[in-house]
C-alpha positions as CSV (number, residue, x, y, z in Angstrom):
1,X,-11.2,22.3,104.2
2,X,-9.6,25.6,103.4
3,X,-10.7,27.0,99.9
4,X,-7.4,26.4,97.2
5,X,-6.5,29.5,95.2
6,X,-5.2,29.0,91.7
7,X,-2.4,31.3,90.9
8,X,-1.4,32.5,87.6
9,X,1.5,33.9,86.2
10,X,1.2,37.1,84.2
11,X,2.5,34.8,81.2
12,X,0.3,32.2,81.7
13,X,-2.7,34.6,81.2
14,X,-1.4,35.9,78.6
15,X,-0.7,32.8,76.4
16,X,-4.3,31.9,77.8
17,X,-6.0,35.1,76.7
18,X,-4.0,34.9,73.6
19,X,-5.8,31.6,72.8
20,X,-8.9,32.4,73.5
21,X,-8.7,35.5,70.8
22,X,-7.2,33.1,68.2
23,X,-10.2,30.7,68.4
24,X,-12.8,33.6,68.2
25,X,-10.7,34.6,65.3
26,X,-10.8,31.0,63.8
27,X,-14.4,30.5,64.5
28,X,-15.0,33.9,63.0
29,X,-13.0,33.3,60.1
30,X,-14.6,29.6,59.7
31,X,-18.2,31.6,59.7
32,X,-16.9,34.0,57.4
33,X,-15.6,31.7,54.8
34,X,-18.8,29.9,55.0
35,X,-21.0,32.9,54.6
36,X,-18.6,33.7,51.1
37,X,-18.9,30.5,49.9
38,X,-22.6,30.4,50.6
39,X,-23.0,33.5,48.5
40,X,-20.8,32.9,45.8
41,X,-23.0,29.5,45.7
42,X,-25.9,31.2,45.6
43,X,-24.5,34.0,42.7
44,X,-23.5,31.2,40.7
45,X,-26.6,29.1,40.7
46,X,-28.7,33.1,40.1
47,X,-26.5,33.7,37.0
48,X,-26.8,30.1,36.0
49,X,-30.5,30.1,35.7
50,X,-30.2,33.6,34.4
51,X,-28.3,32.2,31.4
52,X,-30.7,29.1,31.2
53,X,-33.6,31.3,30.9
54,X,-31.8,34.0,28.1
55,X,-30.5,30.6,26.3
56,X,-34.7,29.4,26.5
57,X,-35.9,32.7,25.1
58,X,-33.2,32.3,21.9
59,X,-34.3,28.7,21.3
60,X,-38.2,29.8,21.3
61,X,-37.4,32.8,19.4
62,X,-35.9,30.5,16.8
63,X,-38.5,27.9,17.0
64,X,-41.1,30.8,16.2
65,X,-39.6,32.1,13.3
66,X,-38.1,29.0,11.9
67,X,-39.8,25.6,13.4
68,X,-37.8,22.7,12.9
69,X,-40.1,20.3,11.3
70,X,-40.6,16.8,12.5
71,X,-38.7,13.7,11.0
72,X,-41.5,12.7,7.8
73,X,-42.6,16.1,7.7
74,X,-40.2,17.0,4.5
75,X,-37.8,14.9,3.1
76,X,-34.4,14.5,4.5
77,X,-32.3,17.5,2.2
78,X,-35.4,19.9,3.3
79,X,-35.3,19.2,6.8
80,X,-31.6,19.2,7.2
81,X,-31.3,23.0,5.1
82,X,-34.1,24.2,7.6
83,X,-31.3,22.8,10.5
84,X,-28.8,24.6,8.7
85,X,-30.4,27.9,8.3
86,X,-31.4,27.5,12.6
87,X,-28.0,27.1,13.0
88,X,-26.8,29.9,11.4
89,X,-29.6,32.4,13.0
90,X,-27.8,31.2,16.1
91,X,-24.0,32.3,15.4
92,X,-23.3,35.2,17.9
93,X,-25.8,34.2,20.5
94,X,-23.9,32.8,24.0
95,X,-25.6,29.5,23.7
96,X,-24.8,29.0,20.0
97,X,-22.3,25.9,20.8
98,X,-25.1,23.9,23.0
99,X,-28.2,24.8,20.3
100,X,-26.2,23.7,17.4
101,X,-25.1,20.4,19.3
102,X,-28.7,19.6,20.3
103,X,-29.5,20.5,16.7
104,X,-27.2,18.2,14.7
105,X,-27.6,15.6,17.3
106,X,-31.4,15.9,16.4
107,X,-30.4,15.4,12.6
108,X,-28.5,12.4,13.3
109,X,-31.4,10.8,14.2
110,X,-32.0,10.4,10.4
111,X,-29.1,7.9,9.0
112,X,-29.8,9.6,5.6
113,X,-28.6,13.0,6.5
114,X,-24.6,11.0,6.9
115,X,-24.3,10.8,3.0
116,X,-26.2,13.6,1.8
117,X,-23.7,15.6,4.1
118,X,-20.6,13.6,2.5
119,X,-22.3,14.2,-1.0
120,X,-22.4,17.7,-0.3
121,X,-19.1,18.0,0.6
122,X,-17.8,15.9,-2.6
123,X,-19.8,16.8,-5.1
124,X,-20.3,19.9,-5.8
125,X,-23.2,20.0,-8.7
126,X,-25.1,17.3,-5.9
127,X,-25.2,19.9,-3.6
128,X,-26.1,23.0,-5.9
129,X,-29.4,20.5,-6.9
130,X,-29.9,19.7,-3.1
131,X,-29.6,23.2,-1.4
132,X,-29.6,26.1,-4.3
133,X,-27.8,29.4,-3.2
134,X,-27.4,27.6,0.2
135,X,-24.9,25.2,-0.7
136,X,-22.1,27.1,0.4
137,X,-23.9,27.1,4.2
138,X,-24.8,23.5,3.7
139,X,-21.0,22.7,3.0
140,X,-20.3,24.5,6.4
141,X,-22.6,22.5,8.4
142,X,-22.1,19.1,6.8
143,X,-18.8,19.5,8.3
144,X,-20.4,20.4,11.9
145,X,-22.5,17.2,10.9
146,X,-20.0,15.1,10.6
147,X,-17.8,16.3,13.4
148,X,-20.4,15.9,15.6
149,X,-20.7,12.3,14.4
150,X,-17.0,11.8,15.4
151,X,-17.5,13.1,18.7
152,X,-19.9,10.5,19.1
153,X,-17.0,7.9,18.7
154,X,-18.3,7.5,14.9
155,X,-15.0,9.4,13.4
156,X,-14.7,6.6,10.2
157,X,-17.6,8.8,8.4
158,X,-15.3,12.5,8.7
159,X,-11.9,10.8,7.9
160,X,-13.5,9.0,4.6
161,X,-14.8,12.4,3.3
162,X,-11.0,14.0,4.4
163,X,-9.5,11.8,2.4
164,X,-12.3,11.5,-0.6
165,X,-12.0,15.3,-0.5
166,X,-8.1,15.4,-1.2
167,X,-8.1,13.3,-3.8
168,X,-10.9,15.2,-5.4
169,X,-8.8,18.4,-4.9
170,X,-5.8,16.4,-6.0
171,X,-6.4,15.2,-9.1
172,X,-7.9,19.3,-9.9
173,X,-4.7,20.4,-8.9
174,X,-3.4,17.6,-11.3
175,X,-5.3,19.3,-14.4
176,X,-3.7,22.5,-13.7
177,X,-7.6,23.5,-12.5
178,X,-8.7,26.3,-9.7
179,X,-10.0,24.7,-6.6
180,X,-14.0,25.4,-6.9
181,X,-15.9,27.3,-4.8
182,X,-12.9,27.1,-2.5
183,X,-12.8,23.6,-1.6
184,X,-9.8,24.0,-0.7
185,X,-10.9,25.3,2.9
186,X,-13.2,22.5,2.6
187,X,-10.6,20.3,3.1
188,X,-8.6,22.7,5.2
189,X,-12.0,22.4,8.3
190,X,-12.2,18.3,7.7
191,X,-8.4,18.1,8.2
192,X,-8.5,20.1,11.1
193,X,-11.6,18.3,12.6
194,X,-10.6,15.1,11.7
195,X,-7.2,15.6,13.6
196,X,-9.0,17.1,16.8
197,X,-10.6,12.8,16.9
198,X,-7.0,12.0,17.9
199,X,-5.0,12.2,21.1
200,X,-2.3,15.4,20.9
201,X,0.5,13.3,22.0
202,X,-0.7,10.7,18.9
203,X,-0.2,13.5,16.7
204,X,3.1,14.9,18.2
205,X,4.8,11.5,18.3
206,X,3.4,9.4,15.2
207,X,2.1,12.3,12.7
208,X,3.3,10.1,9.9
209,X,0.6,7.7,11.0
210,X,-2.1,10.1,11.6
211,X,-1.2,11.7,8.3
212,X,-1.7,8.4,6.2
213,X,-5.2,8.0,7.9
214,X,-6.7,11.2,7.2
215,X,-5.2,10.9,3.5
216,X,-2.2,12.4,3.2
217,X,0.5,11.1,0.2
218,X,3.9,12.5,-0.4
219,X,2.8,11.9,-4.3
220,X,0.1,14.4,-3.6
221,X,-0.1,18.0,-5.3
222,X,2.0,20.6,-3.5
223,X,-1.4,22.5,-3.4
224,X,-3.4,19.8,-1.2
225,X,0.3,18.5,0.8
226,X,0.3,22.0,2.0
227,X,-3.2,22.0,3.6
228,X,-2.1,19.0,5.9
229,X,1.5,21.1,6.5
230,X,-1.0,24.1,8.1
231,X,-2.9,22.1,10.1
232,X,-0.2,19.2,11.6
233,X,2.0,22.3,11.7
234,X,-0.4,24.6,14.1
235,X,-0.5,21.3,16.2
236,X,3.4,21.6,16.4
237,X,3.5,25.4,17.4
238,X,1.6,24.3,20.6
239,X,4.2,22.2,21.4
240,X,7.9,24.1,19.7
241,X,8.9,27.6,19.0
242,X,8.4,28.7,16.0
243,X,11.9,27.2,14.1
244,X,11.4,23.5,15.6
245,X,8.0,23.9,13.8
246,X,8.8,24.9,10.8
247,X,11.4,22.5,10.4
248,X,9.3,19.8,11.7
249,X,7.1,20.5,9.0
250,X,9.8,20.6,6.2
251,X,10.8,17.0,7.1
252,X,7.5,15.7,7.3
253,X,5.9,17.3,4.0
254,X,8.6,18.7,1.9
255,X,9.2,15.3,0.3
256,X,8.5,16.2,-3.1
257,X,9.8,19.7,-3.8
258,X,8.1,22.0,-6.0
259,X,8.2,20.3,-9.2
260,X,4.6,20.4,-9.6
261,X,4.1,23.5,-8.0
C-alpha cells in the first residue's frame, strides 16, 4: 500500500497554528491566575496572623498593667470599673472593637453588672457612690454594656433604660432644669443604639412604631422630642435628600410646637 499524504491548505495551518497559540496562551493564563491567587492567599493569611499577633501583644500588654480580676475576686461595681478603665486603655488600638466585645461579653457573665449599668445611667448620685471621678467613663460603657446585651438578642434591657432615661430628662426639662452632667447625650447614644436593634426598613416605613417603643411622646419636652428628631432623622438622610428629611422629620415630631420651648 502506497503511503497517503495529508495535504493542508495554507489556511488550514493557520487556523491550526492559531489554536495551538491560544491554548498555550489559556493554559498560561490559567497557571498565571493560579499563581496570583496563590499569593494573594498566602499575603492575606501573612498579614492576618501578623495582625493576630500585634492584636495578642495589646491584650497582654493590657493584662500586665491592668489584670482583669476573676468573677469573686472584687465585688461586681469594682470589677466592672476595672473593665471600664481596660476598655478605655484600648481606644485607638486596631483591635479595640474585638477586645472591648470579648471584654463586655466577659462582664455579662455576672447578671448583676445589667442593673448596676442601668442604675448608672439613671441615677446619677448612684453612680457618683459606685465609680467616683469615673462615672462619667462608667456611663459611656454601661451603654456599650448594654448594647452588647442587645446584640445578643437581649434588646428589652437598652430600650427600658432609653425610655427610663427620657422621662428622667423630661420631667428636668419640665422644671425648667439643665440637663446634668449632660445626660442629654446619654440619651442621645441609647436612642441611637437602641434604633440600630431594628431592621432599617422597620424604621423607614413604621418610625411611629419604633418611636413609641423606644419612648418617644408627642407630650414630651421639646428638649428630649428633639433628641429622637436627630437620631430618626440621620436614619432618613440615608434614605432622602436633605429636604424630604427635614420634612419627614417635621411631620413626625413637630406635633407640639414650641410652647414649652
Amino acid at each position: 500500500m502506497g503511503t497517503k499524504r495529508i495535504i493542508l491548505s495554507a489556511a488550514s495551518i493557520s487556523v491550526f497554528v492559531g489554536a495551538v497559540f491560544y491554548y498555550m496562551v489559556d493554559v498560561e493564563h490559567s497557571e498565571l491566575s493560579k499563581k496570583n491567587d496563590n499569593a494573594v492567599q498566602s499575603l492575606i493569611t501573612t498579614n492576618t496572623a501578623k495582625l493576630e499577633q500585634i492584636g495578642a501583644k495589646i491584650s497582654d500588654k493590657i493584662d500586665a498593667e491592668m489584670p482583669l480580676p476573676k468573677s469573686g475576686e472584687v465585688n461586681t461595681k469594682e470589677r466592672m470599673l476595672i473593665a471600664f478603665e481596660r476598655m478605655q486603655m484600648s481606644v485607638g488600638k486596631f483591635n479595640s472593637s474585638a477586645f472591648m466585645k470579648a471584654e463586655l461579653q466577659e462582664l455579662l457573665k455576672d447578671s448583676n453588672t445589667v442593673d448596676i449599668a442601668k442604675n448608672t445611667l439613671l441615677n446619677l448620685e448612684s453612680a457618683k457612690q459606685n465609680f467616683g471621678e469615673e462615672q462619667a467613663l462608667a456611663r459611656v460603657y454601661s451603654i456599650k454594656l448594654l448594647e452588647e446585651l442587645a446584640n445578643q438578642g437581649e434588646p428589652y434591657q437598652l430600650y427600658d433604660t432609653t425610655v427610663k432615661l427620657a422621662e428622667v430628662l423630661d420631667q428636668q426639662a419640665l422644671d425648667n432644669q439643665e440637663f446634668l452632667k449632660r445626660q442629654d447625650l446619654d440619651l442621645e447614644e441609647l436612642v441611637h443604639a437602641s434604633i440600630n436593634t431594628f431592621e432599617e426598613a422597620q424604621v423607614l416605613d413604621h418610625p411611629e412604631t419604633v418611636m413609641t417603643e423606644l419612648g418617644y411622646s408627642d407630650e414630651q419636652h421639646d428638649r428630649v422630642r428633639k433628641i429622637y428628631a436627630n437620631i430618626f432623622g440621620s436614619v432618613f438622610l440615608r434614605n432622602s435628600s436633605i429636604d424630604e428629611s427635614i420634612a419627614r422629620v417635621q411631620a413626625l415630631f413637630n406635633k407640639q410646637g414650641s410652647s414649652n420651648g
